[in-house]
FIRO-678542 format. One line per field, with one value per atom (N, C-alpha, C, CB): residue number from 1; residue in one letter; atom name; x, y, z. Coordinates in steps of 0.2 Angstrom, whole numbers. Each point is the difference from the previous one (the first is absolute). Glycine has a CB too. Layout:
BEGIN
titi = (NUM  ...)
tifi = (A  ...)
vexlo = (CA  ...)
u = (X  ...)
v = (Y  ...)
w = (Z  ...)
***
This chain:
BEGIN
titi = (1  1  1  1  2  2  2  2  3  3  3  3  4  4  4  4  5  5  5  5  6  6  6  6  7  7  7  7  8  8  8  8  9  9  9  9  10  10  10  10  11  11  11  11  12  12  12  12  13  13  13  13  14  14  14  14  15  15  15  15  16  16  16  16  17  17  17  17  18  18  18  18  19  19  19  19  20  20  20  20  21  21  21  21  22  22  22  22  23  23  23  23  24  24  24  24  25  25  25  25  26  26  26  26  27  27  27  27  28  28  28  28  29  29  29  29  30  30  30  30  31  31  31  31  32  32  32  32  33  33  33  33  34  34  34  34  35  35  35  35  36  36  36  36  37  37  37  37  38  38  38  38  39  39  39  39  40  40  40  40  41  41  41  41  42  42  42  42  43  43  43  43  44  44  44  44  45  45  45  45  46  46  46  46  47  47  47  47  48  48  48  48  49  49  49  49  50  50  50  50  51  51  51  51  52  52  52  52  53  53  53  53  54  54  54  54  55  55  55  55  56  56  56  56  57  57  57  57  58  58  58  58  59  59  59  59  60  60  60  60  61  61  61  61  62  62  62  62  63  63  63  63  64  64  64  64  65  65  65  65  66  66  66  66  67  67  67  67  68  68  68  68  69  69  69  69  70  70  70  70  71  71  71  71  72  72  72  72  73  73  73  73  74  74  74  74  75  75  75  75  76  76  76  76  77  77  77  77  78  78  78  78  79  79  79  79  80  80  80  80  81  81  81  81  82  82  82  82  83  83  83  83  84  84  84  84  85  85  85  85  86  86  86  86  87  87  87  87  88  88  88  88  89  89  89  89  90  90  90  90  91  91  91  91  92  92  92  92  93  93  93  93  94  94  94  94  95  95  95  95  96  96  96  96  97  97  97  97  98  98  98  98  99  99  99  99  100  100  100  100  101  101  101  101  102  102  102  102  103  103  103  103  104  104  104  104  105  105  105  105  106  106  106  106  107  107  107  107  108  108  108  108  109  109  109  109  110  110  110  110  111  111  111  111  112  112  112  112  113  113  113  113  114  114  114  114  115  115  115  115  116  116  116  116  117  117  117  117  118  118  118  118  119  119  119  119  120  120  120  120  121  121  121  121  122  122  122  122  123  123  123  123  124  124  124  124  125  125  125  125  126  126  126  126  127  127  127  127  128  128  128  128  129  129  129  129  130  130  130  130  131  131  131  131  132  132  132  132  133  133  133  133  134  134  134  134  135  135  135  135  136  136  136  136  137  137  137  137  138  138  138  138  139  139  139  139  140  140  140  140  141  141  141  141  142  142  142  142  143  143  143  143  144  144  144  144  145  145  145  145  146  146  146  146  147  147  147  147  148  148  148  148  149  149  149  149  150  150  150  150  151  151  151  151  152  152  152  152  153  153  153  153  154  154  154  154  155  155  155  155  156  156  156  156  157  157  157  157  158  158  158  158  159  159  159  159  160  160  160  160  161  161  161  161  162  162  162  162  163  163  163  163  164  164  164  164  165  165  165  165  166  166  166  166  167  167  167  167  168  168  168  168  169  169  169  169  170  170  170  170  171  171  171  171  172  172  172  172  173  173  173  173  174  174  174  174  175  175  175  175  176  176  176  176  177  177  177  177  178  178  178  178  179  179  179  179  180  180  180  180  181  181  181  181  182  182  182  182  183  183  183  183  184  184  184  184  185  185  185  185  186  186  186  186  187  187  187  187  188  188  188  188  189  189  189  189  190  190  190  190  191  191  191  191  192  192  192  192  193  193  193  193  194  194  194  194  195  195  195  195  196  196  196  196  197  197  197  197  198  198  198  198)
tifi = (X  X  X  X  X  X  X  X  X  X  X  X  X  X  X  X  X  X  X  X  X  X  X  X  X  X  X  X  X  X  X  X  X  X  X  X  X  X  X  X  X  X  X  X  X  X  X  X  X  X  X  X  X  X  X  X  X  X  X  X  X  X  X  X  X  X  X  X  X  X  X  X  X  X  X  X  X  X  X  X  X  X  X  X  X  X  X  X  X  X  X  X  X  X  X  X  X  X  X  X  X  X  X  X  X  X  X  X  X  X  X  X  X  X  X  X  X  X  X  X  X  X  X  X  X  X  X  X  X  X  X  X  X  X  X  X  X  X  X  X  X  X  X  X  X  X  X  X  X  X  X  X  X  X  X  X  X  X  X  X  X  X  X  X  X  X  X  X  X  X  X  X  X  X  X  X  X  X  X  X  X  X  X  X  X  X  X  X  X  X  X  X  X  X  X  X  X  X  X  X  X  X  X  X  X  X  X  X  X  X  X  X  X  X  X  X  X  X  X  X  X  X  X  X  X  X  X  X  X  X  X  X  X  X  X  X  X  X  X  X  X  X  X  X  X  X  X  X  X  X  X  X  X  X  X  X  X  X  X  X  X  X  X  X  X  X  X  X  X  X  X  X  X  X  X  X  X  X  X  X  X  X  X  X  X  X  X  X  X  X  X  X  X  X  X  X  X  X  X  X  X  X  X  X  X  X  X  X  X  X  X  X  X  X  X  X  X  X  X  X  X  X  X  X  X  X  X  X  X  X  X  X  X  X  X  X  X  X  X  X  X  X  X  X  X  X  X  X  X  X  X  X  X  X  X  X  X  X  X  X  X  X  X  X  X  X  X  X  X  X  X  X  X  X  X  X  X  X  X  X  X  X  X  X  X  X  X  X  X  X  X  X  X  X  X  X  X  X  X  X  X  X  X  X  X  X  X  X  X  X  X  X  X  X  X  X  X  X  X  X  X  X  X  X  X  X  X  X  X  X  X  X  X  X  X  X  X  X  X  X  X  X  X  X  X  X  X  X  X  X  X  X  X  X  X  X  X  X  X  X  X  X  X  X  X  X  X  X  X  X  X  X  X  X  X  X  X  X  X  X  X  X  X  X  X  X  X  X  X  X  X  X  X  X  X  X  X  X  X  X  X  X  X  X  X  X  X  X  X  X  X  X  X  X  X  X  X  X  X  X  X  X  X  X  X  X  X  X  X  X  X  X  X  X  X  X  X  X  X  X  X  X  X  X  X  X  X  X  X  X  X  X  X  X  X  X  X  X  X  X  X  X  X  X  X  X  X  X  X  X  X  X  X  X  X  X  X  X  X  X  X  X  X  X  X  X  X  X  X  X  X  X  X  X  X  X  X  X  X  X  X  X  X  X  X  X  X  X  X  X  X  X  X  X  X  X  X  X  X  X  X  X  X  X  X  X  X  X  X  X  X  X  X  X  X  X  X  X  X  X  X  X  X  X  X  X  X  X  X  X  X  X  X  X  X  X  X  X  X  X  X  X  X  X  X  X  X  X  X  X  X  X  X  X  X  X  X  X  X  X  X  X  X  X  X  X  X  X  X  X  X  X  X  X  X  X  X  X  X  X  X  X  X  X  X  X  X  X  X  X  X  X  X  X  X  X  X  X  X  X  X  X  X  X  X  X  X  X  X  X  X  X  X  X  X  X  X  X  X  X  X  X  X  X  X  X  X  X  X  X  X  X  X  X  X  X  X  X  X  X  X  X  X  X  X  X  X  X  X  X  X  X  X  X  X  X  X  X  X  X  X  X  X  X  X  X  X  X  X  X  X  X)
vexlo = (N  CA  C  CB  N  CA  C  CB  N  CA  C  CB  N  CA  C  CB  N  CA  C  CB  N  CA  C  CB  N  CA  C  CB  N  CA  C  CB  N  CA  C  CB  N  CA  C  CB  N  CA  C  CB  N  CA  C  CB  N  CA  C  CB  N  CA  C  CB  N  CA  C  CB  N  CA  C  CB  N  CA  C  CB  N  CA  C  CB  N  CA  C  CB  N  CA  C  CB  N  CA  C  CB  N  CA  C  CB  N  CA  C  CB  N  CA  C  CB  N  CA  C  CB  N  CA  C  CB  N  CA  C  CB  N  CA  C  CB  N  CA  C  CB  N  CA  C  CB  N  CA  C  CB  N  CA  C  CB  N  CA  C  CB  N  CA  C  CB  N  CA  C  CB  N  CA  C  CB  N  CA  C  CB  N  CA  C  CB  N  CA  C  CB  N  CA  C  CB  N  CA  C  CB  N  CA  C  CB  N  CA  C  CB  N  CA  C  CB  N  CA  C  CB  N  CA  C  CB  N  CA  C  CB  N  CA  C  CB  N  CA  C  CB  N  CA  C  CB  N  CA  C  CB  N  CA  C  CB  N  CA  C  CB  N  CA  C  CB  N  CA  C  CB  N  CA  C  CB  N  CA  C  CB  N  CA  C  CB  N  CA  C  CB  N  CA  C  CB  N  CA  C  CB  N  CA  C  CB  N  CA  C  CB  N  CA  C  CB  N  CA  C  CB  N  CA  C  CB  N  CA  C  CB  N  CA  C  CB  N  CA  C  CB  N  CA  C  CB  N  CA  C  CB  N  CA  C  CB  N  CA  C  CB  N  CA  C  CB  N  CA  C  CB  N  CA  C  CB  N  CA  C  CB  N  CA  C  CB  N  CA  C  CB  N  CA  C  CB  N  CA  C  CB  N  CA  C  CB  N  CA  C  CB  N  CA  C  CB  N  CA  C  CB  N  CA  C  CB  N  CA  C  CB  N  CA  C  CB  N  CA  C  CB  N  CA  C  CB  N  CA  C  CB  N  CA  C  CB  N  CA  C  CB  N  CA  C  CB  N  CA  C  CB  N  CA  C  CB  N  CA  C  CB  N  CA  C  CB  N  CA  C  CB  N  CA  C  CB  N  CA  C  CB  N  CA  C  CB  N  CA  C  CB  N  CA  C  CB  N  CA  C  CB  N  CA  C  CB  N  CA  C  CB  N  CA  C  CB  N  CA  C  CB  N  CA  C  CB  N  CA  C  CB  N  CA  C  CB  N  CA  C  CB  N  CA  C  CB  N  CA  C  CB  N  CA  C  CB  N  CA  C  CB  N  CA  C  CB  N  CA  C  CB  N  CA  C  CB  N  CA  C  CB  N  CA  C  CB  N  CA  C  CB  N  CA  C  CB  N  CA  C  CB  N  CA  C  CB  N  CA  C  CB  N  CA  C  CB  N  CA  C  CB  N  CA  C  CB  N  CA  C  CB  N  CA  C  CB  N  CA  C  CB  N  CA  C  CB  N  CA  C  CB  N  CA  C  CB  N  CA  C  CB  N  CA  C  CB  N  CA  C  CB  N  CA  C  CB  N  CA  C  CB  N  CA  C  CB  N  CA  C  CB  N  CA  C  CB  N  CA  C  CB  N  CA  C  CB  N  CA  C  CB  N  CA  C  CB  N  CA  C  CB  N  CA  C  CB  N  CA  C  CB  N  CA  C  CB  N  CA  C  CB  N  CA  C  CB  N  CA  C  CB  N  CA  C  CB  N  CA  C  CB  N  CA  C  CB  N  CA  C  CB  N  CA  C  CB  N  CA  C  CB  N  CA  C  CB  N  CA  C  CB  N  CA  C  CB  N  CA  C  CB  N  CA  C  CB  N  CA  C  CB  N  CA  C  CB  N  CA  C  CB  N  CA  C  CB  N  CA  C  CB  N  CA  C  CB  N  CA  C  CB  N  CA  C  CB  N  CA  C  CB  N  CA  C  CB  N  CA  C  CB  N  CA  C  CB  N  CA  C  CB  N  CA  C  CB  N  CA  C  CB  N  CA  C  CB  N  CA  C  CB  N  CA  C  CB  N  CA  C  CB  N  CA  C  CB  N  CA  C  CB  N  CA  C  CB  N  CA  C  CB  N  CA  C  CB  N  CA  C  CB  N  CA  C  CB  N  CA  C  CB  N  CA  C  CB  N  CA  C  CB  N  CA  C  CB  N  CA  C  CB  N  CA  C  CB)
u = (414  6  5  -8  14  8  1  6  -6  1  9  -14  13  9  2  1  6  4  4  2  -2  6  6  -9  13  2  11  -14  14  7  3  -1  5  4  2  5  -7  2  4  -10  11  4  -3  5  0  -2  6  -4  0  6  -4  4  1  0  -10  11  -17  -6  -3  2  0  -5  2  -2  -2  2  -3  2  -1  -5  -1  2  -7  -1  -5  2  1  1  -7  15  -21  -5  -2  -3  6  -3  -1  -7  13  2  -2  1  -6  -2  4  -13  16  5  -5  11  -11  -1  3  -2  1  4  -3  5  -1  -3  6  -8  5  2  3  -11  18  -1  3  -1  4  5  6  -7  12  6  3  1  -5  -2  -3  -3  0  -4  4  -11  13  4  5  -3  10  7  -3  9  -13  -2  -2  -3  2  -3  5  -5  12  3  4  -11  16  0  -7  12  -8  -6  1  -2  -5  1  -3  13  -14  -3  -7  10  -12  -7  -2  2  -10  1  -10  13  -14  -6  -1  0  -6  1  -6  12  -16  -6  -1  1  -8  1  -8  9  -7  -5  -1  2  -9  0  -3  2  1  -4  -2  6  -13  -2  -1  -1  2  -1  -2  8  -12  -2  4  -2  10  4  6  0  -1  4  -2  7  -3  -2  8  -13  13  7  -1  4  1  1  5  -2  2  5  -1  0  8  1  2  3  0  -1  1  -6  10  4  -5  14  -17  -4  -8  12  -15  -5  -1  -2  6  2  2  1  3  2  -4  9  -15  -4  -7  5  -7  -4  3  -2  7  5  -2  11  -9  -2  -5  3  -10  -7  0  -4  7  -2  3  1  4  7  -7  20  -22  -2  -8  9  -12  -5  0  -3  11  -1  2  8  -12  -1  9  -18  18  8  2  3  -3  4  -1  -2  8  -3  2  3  -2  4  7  -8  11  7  2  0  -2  1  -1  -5  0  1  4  -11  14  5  5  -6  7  5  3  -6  0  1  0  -10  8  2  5  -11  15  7  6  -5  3  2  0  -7  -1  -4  -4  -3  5  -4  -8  11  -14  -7  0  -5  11  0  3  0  6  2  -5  10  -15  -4  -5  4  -6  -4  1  -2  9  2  3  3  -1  0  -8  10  -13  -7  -4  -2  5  -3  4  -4  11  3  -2  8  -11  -1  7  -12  17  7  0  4  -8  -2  7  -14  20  8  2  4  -7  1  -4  1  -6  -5  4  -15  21  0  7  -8  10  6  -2  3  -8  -1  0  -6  7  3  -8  15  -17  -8  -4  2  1  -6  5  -7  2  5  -4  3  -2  -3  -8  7  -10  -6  -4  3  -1  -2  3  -1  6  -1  -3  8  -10  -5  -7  7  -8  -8  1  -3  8  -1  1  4  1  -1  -8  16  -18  -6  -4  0  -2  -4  -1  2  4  0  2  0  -1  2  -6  6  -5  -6  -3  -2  4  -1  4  -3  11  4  2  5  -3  1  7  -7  6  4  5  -11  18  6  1  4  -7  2  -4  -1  4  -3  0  4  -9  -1  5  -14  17  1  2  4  -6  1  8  -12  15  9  3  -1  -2  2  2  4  -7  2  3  -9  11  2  -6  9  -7  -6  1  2  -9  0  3  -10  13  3  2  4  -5  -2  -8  6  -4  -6  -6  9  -7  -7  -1  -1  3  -1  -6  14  -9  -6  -6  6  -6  -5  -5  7  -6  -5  0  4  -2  -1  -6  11  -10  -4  -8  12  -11  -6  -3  5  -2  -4  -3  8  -5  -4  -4  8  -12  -2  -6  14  -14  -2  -5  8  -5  -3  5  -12  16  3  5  1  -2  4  8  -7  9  7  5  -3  1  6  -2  -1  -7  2  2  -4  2  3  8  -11  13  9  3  -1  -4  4  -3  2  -5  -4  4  -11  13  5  7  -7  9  8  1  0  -6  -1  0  -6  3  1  5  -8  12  5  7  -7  6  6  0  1  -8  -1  1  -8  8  0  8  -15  17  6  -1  6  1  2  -4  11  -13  -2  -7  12  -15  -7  -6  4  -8  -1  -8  9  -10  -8  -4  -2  -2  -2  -1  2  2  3  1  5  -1  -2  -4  9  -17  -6  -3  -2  2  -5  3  -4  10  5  -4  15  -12  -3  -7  9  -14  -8  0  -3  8  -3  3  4  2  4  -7  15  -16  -5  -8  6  -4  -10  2  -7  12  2  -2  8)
v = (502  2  3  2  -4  3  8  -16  19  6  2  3  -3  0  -2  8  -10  -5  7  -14  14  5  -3  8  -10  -5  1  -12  4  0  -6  6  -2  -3  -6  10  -18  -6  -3  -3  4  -2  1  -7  7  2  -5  16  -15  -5  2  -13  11  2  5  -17  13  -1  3  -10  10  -2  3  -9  10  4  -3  10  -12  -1  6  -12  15  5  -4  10  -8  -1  5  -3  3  3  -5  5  0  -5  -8  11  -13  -7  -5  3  4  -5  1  -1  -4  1  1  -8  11  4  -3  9  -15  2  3  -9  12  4  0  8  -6  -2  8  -12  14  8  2  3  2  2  -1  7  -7  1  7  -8  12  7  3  -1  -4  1  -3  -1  -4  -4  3  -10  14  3  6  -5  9  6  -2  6  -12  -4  3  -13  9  4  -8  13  -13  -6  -4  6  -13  -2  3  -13  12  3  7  -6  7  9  0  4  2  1  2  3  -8  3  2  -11  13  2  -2  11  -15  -2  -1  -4  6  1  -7  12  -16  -8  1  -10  4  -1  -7  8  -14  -4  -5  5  -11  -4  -5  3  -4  -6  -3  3  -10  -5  -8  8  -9  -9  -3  -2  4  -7  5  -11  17  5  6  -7  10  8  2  -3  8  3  7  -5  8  7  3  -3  8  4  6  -6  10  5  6  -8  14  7  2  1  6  3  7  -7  11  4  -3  6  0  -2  0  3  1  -1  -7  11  -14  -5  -4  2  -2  -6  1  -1  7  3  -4  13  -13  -1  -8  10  -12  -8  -3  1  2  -1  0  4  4  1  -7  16  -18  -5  -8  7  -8  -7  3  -5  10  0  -3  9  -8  -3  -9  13  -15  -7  -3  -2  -4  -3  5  -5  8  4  -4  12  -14  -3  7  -16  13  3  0  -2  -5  0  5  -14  14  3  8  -12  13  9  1  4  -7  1  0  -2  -3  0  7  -11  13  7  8  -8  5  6  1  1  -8  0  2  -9  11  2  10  -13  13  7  2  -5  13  3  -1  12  -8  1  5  -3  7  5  -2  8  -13  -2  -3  -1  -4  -3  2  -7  15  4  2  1  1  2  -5  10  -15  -3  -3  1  0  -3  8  -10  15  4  1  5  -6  -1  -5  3  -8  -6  -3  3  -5  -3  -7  13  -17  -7  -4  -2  6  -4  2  -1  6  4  -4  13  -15  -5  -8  7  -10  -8  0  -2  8  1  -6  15  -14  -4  -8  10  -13  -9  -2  -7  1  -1  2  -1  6  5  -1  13  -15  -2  9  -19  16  6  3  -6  -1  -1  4  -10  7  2  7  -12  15  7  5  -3  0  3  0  -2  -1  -2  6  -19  17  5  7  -8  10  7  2  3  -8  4  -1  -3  -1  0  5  -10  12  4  7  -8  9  7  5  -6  12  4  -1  0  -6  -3  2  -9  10  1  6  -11  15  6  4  -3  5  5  5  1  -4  3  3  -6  10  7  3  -2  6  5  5  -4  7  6  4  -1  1  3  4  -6  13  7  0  7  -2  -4  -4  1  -6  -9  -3  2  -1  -1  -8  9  -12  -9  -3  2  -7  -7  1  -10  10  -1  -7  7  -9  -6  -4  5  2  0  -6  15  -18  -6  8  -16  22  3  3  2  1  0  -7  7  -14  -4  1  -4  5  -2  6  -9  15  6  -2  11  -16  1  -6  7  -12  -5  2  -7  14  2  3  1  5  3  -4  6  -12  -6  -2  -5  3  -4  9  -11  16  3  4  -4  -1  1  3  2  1  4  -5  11  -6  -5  -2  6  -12  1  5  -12  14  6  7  -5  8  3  0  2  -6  -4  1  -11  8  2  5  -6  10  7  3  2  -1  2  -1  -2  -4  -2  2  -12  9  2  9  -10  15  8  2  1  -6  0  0  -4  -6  2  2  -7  10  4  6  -5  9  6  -2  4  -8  -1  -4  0  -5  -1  -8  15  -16  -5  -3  4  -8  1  3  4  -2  1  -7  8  -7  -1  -5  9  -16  -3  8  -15  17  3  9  -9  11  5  -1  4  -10  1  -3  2  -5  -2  9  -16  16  8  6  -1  1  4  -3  1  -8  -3  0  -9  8  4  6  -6  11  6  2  5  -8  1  -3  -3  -3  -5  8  -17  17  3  6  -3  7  5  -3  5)
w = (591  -4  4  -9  10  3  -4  0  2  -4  0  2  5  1  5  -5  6  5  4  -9  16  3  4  0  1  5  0  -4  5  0  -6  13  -16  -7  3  -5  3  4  -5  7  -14  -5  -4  4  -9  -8  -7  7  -11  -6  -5  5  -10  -8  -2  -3  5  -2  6  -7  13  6  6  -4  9  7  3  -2  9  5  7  -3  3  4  6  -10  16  7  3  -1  1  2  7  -14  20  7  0  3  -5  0  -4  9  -15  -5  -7  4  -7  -5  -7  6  -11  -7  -5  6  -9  -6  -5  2  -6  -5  -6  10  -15  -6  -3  -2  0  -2  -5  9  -11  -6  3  -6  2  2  4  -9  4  2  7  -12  15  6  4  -5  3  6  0  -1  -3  2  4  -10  9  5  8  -12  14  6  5  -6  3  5  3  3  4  4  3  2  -1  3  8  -9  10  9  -1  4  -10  0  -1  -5  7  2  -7  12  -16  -8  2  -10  3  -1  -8  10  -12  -6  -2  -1  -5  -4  -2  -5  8  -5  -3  10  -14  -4  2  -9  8  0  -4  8  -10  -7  4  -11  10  -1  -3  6  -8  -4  2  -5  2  0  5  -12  11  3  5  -14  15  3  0  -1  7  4  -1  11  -16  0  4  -11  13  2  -5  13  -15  -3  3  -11  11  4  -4  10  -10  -2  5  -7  3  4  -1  -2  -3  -1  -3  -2  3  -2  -8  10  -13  -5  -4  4  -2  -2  3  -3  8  -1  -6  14  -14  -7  -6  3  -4  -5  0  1  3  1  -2  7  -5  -1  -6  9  -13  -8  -4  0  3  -5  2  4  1  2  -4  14  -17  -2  -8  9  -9  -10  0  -6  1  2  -2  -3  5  0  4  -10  15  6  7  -6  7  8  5  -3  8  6  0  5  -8  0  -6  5  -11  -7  3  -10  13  0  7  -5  9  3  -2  6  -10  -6  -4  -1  -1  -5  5  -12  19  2  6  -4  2  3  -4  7  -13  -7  0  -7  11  -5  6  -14  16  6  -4  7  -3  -2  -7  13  -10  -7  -6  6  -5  -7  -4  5  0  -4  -2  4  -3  -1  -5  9  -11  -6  -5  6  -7  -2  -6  11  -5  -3  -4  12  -10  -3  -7  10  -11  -6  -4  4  -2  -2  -3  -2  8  1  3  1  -6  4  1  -6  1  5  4  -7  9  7  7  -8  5  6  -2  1  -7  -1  4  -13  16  4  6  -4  8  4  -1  3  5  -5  0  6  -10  -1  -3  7  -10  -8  -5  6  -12  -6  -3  -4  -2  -5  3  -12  6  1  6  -7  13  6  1  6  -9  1  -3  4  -10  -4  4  -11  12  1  8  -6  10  6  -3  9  -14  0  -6  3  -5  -4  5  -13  18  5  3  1  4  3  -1  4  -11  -4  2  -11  18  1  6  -11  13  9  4  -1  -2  7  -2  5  0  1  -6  14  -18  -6  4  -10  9  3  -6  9  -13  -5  7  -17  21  5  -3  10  -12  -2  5  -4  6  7  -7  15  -12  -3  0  6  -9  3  -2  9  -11  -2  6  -12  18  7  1  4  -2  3  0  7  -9  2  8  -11  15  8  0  3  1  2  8  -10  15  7  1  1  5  2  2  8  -6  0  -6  12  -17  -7  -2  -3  2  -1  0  4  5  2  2  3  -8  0  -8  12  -17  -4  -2  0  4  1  5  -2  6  3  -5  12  -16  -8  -4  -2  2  -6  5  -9  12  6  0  7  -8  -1  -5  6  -12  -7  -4  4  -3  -5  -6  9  -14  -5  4  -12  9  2  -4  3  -7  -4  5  -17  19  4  8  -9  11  7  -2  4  -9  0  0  -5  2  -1  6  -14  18  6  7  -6  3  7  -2  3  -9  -2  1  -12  12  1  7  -12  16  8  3  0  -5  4  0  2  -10  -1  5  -12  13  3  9  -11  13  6  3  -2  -3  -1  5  -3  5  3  7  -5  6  9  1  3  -9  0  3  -10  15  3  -5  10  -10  -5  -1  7  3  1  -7  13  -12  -4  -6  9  -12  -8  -2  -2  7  -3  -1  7  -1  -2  -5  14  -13  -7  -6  5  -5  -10  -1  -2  7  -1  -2  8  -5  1  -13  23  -22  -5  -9  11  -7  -3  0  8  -5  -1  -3  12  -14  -5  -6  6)
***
């Protein structure tokens, strides 16, 4: 399994990037979302992949957080979801919009993406109603949706941990409003534990 690519930006278009790893080129499949933060080609990238395999082909899909690769997994676990269709919805929708979204049960809010009609957005937000992590953040305060790639990804280490996602949210959203900008994965994993075990 590819877990992640680190290299150099070889070209990128509408769908797709090739990343330059010691002379071996990467194509990889991403959000739009993923791809305008890349950056120029020629630049030094770091990006989360996933891989599919299938009967007739081996895709790579890439991520910019760990978050949005969770997000990926939860969207490609509801049947009629490919890879192309949740990259779709999360070139639309951070991990938290579609977190909230799903917790509203706002399936026009997921039919925004091109490739989901109704039907398929209903069927993803009853699916996944309770799986992905509840941007109601308790945060004491009514603090921000975390939105930083280390928010993500201290919020994807909390689930990955067992906690619910509603308190993983508010554990992380209460870390990282306390600790603020620039907070380091390290520091707001152990803050939202410490917040979490209260």
């Amino acid at each position: 399994m590819i877990a992640r690519l680190t290299g150099k930006l070889a070209e990128t278009a509408s769908d797709h990037a090739v990343i330059d790893v010691n002379g071996v080129g990467y194509f990889v499949l991403a959000s739009a979302r993923t791809l305008d933060a890349l950056g120029a080609v020629g630049t030094h990238v770091m990006l989360l992949t996933e891989l599919q395999v299938r009967e007739d082909s081996m895709t790579l899909f890439a991520f910019g957080s760990a978050g949005e690769r969770e997000a990926f997994r939860q969207l490609t676990s509801v049947q009629g979801v490919g890879g192309r269709v949740a990259l779709a919805i999360l070139s639309v929708l951070d991990p938290f919009e579609l977190a909230a979204a799903i917790s509203r049960g706002d399936k026009a809010m997921v039919a925004r993406a091109n490739g989901v009609g109704p039907k398929l957005a209903q069927r993803i937000v009853n699916e996944l109603a309770g799986k992905i992590g509840s941007p109601a953040l308790a945060g004491v305060a009514g603090s921000p949706t975390p939105r930083s790639g280390a928010a993500a990804d201290a919020l994807s280490a909390l689930a990955n941990l067992g906690f619910k996602p509603a308190e993983a949210s508010a554990a992380v959203a209460a870390a990282n409003e306390e600790l603020g900008e620039g907070a380091t994965l390290d520091a707001l994993v152990r803050l939202a534990l410490r917040k979490a075990a209260k």
